[in-house]
SETI-977034 format. One line per 3 residues: their letters; for each residue z, x, y of C-alpha. Coordinates in nm, 4 decimals, m for minus. Each point is the difference from the previous one (the first is absolute). Layout:
BEGIN
A = Z:X:Y  ... $
end
This chain:
BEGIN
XXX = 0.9621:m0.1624:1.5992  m0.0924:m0.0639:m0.3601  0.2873:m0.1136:m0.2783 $
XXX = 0.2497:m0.0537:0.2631  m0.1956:m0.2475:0.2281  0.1067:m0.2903:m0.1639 $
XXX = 0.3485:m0.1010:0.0468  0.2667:0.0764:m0.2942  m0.1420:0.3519:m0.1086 $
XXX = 0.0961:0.3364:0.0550  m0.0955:0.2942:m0.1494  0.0723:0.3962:0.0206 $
XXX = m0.2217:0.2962:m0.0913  0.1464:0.3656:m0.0851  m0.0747:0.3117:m0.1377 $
XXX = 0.1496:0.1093:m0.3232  m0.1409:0.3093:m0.1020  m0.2689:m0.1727:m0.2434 $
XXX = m0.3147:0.1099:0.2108  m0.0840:0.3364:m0.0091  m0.1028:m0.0422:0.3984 $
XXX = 0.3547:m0.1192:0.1093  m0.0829:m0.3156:0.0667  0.1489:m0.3842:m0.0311 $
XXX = 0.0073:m0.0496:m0.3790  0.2641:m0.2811:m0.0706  m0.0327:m0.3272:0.1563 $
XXX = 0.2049:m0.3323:0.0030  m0.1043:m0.3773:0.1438  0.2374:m0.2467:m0.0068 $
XXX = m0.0185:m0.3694:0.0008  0.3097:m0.1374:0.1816  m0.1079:m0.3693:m0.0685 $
XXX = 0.1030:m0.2795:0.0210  m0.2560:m0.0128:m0.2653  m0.0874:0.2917:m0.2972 $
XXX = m0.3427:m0.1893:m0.1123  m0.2465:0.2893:m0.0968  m0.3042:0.0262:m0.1574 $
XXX = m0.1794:0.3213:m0.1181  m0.3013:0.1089:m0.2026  m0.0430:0.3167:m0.2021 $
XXX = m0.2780:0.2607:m0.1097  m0.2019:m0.1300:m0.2897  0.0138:0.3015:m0.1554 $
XXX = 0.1445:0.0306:m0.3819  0.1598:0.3339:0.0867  0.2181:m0.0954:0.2509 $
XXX = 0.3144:0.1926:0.1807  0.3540:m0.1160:m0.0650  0.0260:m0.1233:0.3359 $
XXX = m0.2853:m0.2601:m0.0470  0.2173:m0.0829:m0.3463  0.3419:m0.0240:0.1257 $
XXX = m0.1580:m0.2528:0.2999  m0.2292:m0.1613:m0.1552  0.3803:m0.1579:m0.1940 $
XXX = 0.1081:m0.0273:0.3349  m0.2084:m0.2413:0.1467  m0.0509:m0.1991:m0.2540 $
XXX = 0.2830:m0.2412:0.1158  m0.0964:0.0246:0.3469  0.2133:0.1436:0.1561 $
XXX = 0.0504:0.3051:0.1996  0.2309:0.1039:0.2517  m0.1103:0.4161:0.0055 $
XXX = m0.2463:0.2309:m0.0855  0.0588:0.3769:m0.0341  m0.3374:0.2263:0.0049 $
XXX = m0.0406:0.3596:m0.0151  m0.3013:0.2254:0.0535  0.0281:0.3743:m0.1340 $
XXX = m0.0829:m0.1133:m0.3770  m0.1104:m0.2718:m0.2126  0.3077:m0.0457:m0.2014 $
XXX = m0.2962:m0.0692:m0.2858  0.0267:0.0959:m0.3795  0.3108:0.2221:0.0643 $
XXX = 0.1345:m0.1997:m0.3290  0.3385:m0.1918:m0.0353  0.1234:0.2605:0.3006 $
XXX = m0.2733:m0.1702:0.2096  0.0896:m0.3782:m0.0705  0.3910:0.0958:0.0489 $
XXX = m0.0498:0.1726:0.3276  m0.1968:m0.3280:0.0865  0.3402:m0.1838:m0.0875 $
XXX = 0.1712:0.2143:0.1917  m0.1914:m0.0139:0.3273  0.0481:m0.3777:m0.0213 $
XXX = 0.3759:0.0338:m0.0847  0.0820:0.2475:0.2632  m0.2131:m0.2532:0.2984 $
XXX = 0.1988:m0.2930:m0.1517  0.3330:0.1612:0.0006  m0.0338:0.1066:0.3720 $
XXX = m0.1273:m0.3296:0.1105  0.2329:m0.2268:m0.1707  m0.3198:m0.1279:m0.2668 $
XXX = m0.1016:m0.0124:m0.3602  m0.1732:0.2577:m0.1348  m0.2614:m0.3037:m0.1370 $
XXX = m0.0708:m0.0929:0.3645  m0.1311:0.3261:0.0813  m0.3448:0.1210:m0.0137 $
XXX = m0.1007:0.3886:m0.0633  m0.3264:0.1362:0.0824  m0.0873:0.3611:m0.0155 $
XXX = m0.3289:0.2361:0.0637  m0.1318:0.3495:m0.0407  m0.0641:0.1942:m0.3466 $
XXX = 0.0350:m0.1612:m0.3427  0.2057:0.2330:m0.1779  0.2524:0.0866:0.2644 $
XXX = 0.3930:m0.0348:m0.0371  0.2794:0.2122:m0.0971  0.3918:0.0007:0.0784 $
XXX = m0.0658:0.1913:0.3173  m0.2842:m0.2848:0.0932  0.2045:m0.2994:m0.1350 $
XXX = 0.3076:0.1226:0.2610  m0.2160:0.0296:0.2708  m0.1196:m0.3243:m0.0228 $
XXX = 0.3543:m0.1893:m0.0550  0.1294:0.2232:0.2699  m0.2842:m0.0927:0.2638 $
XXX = 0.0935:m0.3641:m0.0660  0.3436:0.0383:0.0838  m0.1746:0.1810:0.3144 $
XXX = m0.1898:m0.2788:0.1248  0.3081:m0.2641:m0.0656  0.1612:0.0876:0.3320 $
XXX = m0.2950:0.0461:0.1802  m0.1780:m0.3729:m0.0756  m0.0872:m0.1702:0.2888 $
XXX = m0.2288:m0.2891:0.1516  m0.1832:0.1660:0.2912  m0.3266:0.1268:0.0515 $
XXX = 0.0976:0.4281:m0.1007  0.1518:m0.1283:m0.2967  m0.3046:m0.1761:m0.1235 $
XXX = m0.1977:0.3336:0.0697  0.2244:0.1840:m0.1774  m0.0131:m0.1861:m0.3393 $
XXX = m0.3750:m0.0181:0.0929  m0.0633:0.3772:m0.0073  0.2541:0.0445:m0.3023 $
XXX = m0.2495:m0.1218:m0.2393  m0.2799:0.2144:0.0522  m0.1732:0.2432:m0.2167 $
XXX = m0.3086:0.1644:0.0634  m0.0797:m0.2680:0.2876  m0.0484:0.1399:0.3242 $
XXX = 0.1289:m0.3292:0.2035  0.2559:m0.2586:0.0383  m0.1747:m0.3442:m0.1211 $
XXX = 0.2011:m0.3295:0.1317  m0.0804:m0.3364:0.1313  0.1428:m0.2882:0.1115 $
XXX = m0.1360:m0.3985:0.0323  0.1943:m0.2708:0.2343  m0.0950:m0.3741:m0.1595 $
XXX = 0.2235:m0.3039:0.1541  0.3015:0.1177:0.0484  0.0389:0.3183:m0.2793 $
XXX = m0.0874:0.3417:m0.0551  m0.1349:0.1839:m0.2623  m0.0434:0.3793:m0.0070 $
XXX = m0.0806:0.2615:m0.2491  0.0048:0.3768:m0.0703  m0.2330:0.1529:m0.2414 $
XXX = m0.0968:0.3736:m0.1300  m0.2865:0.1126:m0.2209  m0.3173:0.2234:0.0389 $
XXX = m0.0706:0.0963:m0.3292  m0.0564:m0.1829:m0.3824  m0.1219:m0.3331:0.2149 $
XXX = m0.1510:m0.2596:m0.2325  0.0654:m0.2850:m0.1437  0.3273:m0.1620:m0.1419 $
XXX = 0.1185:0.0865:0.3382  m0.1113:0.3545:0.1515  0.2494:0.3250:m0.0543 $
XXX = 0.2342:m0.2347:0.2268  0.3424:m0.0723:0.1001  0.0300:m0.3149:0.2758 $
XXX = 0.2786:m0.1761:0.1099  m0.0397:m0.2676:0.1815  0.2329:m0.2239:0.1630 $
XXX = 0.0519:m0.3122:0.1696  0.2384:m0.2397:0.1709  m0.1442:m0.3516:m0.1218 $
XXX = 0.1687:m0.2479:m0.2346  m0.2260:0.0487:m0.2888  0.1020:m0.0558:m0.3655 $
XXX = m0.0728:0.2929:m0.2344  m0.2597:m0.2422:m0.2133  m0.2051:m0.0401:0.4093 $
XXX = 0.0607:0.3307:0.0502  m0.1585:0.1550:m0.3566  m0.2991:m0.2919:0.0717 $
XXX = m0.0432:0.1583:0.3265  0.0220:0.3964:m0.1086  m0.1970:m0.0041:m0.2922 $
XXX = m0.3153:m0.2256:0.2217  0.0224:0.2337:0.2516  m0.0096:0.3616:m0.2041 $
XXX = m0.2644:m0.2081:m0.2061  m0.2448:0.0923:0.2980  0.1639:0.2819:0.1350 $
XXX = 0.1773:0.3072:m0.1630  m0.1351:m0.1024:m0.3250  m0.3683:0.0796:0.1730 $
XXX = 0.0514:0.3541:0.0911  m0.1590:0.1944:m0.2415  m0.0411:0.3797:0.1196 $
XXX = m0.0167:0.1733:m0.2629  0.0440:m0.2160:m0.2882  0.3478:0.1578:m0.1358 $
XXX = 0.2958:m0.2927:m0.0537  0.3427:0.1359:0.0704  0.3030:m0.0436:m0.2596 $
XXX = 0.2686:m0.0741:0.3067  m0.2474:m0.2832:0.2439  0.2720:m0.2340:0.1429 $
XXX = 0.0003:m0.2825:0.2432  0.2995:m0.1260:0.1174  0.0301:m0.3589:0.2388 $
XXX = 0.3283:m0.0908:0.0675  0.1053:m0.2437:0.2361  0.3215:m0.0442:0.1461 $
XXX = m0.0189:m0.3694:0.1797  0.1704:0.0796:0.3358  m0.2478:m0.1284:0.2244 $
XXX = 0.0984:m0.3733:m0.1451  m0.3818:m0.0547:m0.0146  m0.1462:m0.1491:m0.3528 $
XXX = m0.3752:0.0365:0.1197  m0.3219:m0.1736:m0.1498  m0.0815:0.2232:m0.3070 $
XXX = m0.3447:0.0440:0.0558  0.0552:0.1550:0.3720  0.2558:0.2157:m0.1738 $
XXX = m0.2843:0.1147:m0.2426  m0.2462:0.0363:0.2697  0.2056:0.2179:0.2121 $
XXX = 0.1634:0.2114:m0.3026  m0.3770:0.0564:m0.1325  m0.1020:0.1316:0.3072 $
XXX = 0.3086:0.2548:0.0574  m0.0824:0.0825:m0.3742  m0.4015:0.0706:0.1028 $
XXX = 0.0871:0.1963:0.2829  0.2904:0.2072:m0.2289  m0.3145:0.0230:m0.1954 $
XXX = m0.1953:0.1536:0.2565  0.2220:0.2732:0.0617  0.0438:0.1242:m0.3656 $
XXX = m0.3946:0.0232:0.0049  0.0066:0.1612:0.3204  0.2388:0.2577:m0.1153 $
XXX = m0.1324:0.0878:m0.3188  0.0235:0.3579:m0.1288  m0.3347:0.1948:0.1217 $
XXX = m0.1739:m0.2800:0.1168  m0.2727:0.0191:0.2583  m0.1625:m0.3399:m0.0113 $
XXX = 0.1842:m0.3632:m0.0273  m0.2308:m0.2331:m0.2207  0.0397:m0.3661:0.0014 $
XXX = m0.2732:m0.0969:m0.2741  m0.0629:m0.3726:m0.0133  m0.2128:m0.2148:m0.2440 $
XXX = m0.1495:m0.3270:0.1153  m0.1795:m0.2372:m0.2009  0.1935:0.0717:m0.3188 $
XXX = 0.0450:m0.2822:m0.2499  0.3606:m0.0214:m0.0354  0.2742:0.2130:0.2605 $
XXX = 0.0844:0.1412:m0.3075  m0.3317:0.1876:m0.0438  0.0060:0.0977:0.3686 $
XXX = 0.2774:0.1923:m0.0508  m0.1269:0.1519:m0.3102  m0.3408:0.1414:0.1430 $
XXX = 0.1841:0.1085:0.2717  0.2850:0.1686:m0.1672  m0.2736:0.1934:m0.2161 $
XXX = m0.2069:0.1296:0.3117  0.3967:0.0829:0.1808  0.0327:0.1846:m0.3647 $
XXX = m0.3158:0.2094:m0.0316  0.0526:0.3572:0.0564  m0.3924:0.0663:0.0788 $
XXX = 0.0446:m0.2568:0.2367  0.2856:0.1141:0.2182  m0.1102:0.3473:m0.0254 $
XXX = m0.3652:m0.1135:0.1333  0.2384:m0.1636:0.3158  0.1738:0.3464:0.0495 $
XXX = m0.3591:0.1603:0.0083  m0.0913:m0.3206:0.2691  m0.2788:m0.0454:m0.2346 $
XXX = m0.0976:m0.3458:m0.0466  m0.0553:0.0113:m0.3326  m0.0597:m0.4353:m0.0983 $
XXX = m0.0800:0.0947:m0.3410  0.3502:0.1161:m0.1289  0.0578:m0.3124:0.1598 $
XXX = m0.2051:m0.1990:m0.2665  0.0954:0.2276:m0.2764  0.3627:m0.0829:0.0191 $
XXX = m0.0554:m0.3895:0.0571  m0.2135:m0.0116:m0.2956  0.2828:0.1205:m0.2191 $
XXX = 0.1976:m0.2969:0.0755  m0.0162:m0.3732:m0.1931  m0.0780:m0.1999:0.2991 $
XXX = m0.3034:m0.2115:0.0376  m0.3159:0.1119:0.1868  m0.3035:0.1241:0.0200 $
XXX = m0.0626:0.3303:0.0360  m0.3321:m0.0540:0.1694  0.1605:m0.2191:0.2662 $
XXX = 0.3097:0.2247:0.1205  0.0133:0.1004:0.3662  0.1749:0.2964:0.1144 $
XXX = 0.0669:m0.0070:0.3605  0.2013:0.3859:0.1340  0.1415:m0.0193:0.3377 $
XXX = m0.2174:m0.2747:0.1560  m0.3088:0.1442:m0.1908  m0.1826:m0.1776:m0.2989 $
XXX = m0.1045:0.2978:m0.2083  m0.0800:m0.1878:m0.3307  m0.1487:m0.3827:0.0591 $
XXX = m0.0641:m0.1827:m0.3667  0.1149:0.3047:m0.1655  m0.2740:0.2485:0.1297 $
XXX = m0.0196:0.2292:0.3202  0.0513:m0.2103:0.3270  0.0571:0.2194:0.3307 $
XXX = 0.0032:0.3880:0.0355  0.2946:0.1277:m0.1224  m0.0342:0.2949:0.2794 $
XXX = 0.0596:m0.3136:0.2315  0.3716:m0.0353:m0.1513  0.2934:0.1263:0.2011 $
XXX = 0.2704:0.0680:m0.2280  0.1856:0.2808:0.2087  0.2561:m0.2875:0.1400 $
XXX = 0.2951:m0.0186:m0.2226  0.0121:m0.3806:0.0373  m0.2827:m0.0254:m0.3007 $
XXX = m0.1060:m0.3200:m0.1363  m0.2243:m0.0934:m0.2653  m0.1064:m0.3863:m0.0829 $
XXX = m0.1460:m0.0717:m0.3159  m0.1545:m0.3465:m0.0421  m0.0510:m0.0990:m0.3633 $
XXX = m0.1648:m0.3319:0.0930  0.1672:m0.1592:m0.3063  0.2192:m0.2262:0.1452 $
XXX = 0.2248:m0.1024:0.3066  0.3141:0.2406:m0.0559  0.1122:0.2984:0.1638 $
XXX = 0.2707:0.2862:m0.0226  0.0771:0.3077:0.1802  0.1854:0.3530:m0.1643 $
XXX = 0.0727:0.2915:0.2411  m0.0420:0.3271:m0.1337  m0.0794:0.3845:0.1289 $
XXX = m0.2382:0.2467:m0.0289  0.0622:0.3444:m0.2537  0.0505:0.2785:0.1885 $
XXX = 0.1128:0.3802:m0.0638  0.3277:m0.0503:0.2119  0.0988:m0.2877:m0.2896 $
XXX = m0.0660:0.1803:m0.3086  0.1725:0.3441:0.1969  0.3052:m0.2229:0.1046 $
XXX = 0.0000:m0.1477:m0.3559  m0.0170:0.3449:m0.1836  0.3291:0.1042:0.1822 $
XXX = 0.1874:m0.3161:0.0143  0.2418:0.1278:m0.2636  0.1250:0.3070:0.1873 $
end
């Protein structure tokens, strides 16, 4: 099960005609309470949808009893039409639920640009679809769970049981992961007694770590949105820092699966940085090495190839130096003190599980991004996307 585990959610998936494959487009998750508390954070990006806009007001009491989400288009700079189908999405789930159009959440994905008449009745019609249809079991959950997807090519959920509650969470996104949150919709839900000041404590600690360290292939999205609401039916009002524990690691293994599924991929690469001075600067060297295009095209080639390795840490402003680095490539040191170390035609990189550890010896901190290699099947999949 995923959004529907916990108790006082139910959700429906259909499809309204918005995906060119047929598939389930419009989606609706409902929070029957007792409580609304909510929580949410948003794609840093400066060009963001009307979706991120409209909730982004929404939340900022609080409160939210719905969320309406569409895949099939972005709903993103499709001007004052794009903001008022926004409005209207959230007026037509709130009329048919018995809500306020405030209290309701939109999310959408697929290609900026997208929207017309045609598109905007579609959606608004495929909400009115899934009203009748919202339910709490397992097939309902799987339903809203495929209805999100784009150019994934699986189903992510997840669920965590802490001390009496449930959380679970749906998520899509294969393509435009980085930072600010990854090209990403997630809802996640739960059936603890949290307040929505806990619950934003909680989200924004645990996508801190997680979906803000996916990085493959460095492009932000304009519509990243991640939903926690929590409805309060189990009667449980657990110890906040469990609750953070167990939502972080739902959110790392959500995580997982975007980088798994990313667009072309043919190698999974967890870089880490030890010995950096500040976390801070972990996650910068690594973030520049997850960002290199030499790099990840030397991985595609399986060539270990440390030195694009150096070259992109040393265009970062943490503290080192570069005559001390280590470069370590799936279990093999190839660069020791920032010169050769072990034959690099000793390296294995043909598994796609592909790690690379890069000790600074600068400090005690440590961070980890996930990121892909650059393959032909990504930039052929990306050259099409639009038709």
């Amino acid at each position: 099960m995923t959004v529907t585990a916990p108790q006082g959610f139910r959700a429906a998936g259909v499809a309204a005609g918005l995906k060119a494959s047929g598939g389930r487009d419009v989606v609706l998750v409902v929070n029957d309470g007792p409580s609304a508390a909510a929580a949410a954070v948003f794609t840093e990006n400066r060009c963001e949808a009307h979706p991120v806009t409209w909730s982004r007001r929404v939340i900022a009491d609080g409160t939210v009893s719905a969320i309406a989400l569409n895949s099939g288009g972005a709903n993103c700079f499709t001007g004052e039409f794009g903001a008022e189908t926004t409005r209207l999405t959230a007026e037509k789930a709130a009329g048919l639920l018995g809500l306020s159009a405030g209290d309701v959440l939109v999310a959408s994905t697929g290609l900026i640009g997208m929207g017309d008449q045609s598109w905007r009745d579609k959606l608004l019609a495929g909400v009115e679809a899934a009203h009748p249809l919202l339910a709490a079991d397992a097939g309902a959950g799987s339903d809203a769970a495929d209805g999100i997807l784009t150019t994934d090519s699986v189903r992510k959920v997840a669920t965590r049981s802490g001390s009496g509650y449930t959380i679970g969470g749906m998520a899509k996104g294969a393509g435009m992961l980085a930072p600010g949150l990854a090209t990403m919709l997630v809802v996640i839900t739960t059936d603890a007694d949290l307040e929505s000041a806990q619950l934003d404590s909680a989200l924004r600690a645990a996508t801190r770590v997680t979906f803000d360290r996916v990085d493959s292939d460095g492009c932000m999205s304009t519509n990243d949105t991640v939903a926690l609401l929590a409805s309060g039916a189990a009667g449980v009002t657990p110890d906040l820092e469990e609750f953070t524990g167990l939502l972080t690691d739902l959110c790392a293994e959500l995580s997982s699966m975007l980088q798994r599924d990313a667009e072309g991929s043919s190698h999974d690469i967890a870089i880490t940085t030890v010995g950096a001075a500040t976390e801070q600067e972990a996650v910068d060297v690594s973030r520049a090495v997850s960002r290199s295009n030499l790099f990840k095209a030397a991985i595609f080639g399986q060539d270990p190839n440390w030195g694009r390795v150096l070259a992109a840490i040393g265009t970062t402003d943490a503290r080192f130096d570069p005559r001390a680095i280590d470069v370590t490539m799936n279990g093999s040191m190839v660069c020791k003190a920032g010169t050769p170390h072990e034959p690099v035609e000793g390296v294995d990189l043909s598994p796609r599980e592909t790690d690379v550890l890069i000790d600074l010896h600068a400090g005690d901190a440590s961070a980890t991004i996930l990121t892909n290699d650059l393959t032909h099947d990504y930039v052929h999949e990306n050259s099409a996307y639009s038709s």
